[in-house]
C-alpha positions as a Markdown table, in Angstrom:
| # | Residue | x | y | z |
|---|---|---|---|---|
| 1 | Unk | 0.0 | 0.0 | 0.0 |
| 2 | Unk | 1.4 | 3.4 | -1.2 |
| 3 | Unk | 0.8 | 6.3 | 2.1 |
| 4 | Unk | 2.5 | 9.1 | 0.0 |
| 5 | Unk | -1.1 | 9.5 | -1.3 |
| 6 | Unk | -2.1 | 9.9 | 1.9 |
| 7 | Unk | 0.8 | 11.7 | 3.1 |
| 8 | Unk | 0.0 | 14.3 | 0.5 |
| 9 | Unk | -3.5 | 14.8 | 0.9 |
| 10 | Unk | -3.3 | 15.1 | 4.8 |
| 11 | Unk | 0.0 | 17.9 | 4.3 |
| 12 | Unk | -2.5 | 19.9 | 2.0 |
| 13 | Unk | -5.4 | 19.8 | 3.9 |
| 14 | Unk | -3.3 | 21.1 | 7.2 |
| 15 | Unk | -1.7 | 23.9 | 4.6 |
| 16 | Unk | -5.2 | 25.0 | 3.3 |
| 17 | Unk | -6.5 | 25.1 | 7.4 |
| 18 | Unk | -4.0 | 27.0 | 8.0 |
| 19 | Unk | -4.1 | 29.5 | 5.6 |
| 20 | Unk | -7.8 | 30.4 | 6.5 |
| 21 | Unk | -8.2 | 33.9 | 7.8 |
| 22 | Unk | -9.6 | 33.8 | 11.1 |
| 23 | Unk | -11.3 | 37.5 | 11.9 |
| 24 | Unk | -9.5 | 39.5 | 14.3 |
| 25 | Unk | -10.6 | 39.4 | 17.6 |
| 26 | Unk | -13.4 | 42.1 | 19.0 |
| 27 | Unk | -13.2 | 44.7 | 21.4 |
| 28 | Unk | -14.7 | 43.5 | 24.8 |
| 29 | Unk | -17.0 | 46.5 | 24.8 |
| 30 | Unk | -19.2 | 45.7 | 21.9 |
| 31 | Unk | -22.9 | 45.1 | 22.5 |
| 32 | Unk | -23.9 | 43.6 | 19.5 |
| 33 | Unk | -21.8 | 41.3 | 17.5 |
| 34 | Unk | -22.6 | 41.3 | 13.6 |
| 35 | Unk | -21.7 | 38.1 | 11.4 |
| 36 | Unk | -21.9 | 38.7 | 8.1 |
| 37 | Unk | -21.3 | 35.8 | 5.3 |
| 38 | Unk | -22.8 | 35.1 | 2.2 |
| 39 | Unk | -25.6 | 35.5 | 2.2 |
| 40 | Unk | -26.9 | 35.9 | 5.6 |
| 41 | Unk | -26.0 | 38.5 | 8.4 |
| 42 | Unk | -26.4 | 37.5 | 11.8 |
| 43 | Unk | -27.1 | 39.3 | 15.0 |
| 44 | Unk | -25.4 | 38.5 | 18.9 |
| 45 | Unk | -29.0 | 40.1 | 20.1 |
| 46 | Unk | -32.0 | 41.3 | 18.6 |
| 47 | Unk | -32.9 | 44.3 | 21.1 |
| 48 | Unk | -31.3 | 46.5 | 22.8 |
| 49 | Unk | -31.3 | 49.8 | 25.4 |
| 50 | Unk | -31.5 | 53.0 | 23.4 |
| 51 | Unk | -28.4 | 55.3 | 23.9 |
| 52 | Unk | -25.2 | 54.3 | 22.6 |
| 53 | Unk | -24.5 | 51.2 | 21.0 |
| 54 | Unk | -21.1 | 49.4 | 19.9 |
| 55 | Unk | -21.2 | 47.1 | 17.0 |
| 56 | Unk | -18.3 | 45.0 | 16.0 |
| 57 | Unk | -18.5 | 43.6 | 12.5 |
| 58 | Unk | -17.0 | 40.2 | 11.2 |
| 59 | Unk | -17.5 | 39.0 | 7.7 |
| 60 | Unk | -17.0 | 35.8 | 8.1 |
| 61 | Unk | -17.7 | 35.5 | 4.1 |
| 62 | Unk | -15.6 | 35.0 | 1.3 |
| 63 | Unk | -16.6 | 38.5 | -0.2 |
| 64 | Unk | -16.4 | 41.9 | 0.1 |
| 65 | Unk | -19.9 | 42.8 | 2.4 |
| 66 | Unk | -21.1 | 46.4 | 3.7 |
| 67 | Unk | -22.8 | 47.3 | 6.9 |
| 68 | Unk | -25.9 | 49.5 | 6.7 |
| 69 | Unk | -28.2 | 50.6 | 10.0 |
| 70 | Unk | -31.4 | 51.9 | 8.9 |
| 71 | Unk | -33.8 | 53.5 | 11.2 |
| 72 | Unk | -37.4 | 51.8 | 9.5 |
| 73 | Unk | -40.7 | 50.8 | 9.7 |
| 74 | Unk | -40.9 | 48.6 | 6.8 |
| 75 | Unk | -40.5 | 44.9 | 6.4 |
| 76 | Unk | -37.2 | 43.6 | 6.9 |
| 77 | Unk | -37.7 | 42.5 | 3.8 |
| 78 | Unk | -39.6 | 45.7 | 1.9 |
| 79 | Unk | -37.0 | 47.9 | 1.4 |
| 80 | Unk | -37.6 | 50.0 | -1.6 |
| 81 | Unk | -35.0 | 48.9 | -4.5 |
| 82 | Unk | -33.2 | 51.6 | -6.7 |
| 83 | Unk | -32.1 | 50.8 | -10.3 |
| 84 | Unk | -28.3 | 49.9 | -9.0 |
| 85 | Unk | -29.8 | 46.5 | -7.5 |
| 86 | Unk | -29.3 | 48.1 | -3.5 |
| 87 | Unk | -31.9 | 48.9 | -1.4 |
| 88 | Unk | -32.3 | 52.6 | -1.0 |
| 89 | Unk | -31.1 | 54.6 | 2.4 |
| 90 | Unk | -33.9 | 56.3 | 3.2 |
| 91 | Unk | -33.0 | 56.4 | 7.1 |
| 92 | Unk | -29.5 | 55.6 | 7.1 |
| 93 | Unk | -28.0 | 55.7 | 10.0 |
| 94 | Unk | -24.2 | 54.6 | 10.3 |
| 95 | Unk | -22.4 | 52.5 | 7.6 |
| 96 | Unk | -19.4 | 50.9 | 6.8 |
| 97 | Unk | -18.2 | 50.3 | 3.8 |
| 98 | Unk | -15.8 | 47.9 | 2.4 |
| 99 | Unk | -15.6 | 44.6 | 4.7 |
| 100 | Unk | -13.4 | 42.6 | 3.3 |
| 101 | Unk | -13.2 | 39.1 | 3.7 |
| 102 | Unk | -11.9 | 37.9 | 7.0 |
| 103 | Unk | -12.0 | 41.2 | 8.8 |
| 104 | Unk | -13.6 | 43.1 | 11.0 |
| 105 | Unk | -15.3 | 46.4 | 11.9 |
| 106 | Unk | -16.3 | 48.6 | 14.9 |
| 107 | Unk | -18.8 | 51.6 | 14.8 |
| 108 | Unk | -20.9 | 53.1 | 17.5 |
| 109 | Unk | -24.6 | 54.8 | 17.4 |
| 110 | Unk | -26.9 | 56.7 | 19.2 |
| 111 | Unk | -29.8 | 54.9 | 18.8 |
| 112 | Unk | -33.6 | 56.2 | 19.8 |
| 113 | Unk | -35.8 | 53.7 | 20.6 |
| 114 | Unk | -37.9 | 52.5 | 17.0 |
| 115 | Unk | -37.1 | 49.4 | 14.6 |
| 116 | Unk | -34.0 | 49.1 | 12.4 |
| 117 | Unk | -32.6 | 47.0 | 10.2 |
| 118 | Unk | -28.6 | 46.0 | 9.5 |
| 119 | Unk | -28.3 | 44.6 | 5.9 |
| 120 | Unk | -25.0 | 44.6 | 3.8 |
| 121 | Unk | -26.6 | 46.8 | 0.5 |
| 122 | Unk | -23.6 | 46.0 | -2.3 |
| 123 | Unk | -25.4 | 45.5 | -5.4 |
| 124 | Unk | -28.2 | 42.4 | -4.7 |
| 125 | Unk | -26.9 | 41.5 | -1.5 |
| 126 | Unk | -29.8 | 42.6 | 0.6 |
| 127 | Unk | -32.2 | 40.9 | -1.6 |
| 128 | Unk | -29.8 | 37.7 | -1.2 |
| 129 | Unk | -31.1 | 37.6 | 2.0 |
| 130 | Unk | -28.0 | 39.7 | 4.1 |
| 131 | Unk | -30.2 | 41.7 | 6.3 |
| 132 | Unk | -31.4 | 41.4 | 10.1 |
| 133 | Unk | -34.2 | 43.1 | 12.4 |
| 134 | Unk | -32.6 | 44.9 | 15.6 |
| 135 | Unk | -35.3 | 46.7 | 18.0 |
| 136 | Unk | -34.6 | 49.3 | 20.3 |
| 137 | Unk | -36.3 | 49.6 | 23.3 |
């Protein structure tokens, strides 16, 4: 029986592991933790206190993804479309472009109390399903 095979396939598969990019490690003081991968973004909580809030943002994706808080009262999935394929910003309330893959983000918000919605809004992303309800209470 020939291990090199073996040998081989186990040394690539430990080389590929490695490689991976792991996100950086978030600040202690973030309230809500935002995951973001194709194509789904997911939230540490789903309410919070008004006042100031701390996100951090991973992309745990493979892709380039962008965090939007809107202040809404539509669906979280009836945001009006414009003709670029992103959902339109109409109460846009912090954002951060440009996420690439395997990193992270911090941003903090005053938030009143009311419903808003995180989504990542490059070009048919949102409508991908990458978009989450957050309440403020």
């Amino acid at each position: 029986m020939n291990r090199r095979p073996l040998w081989l396939l186990l040394s690539f598969a430990l080389l590929v592991s490695a490689c991976a990019s792991q996100p950086a490690a978030l600040p202690a003081d973030v309230q809500v933790v935002v995951d973001m991968k194709e194509y789904s973004v997911v939230l540490s909580v789903t309410t919070v206190k008004a006042g100031s809030v701390k996100f951090g943002i991973r992309n745990l994706g493979s892709m380039e993804h962008q965090f939007d808080l809107i202040r809404t009262d539509l669906a979280l999935d009836k945001l009006p479309i414009d003709s670029g394929a992103r959902a339109k910003e109409d109460g846009l309330v912090k954002q951060v472009k440009g996420i690439g893959a395997g990193k992270v983000a911090t941003i903090s918000a005053e938030l009143a109390p009311g419903r808003y919605v995180v989504i990542c809004n490059i070009a048919g992303h949102y409508q991908l399903g990458m978009r989450a309800e957050l309440r403020v209470e």
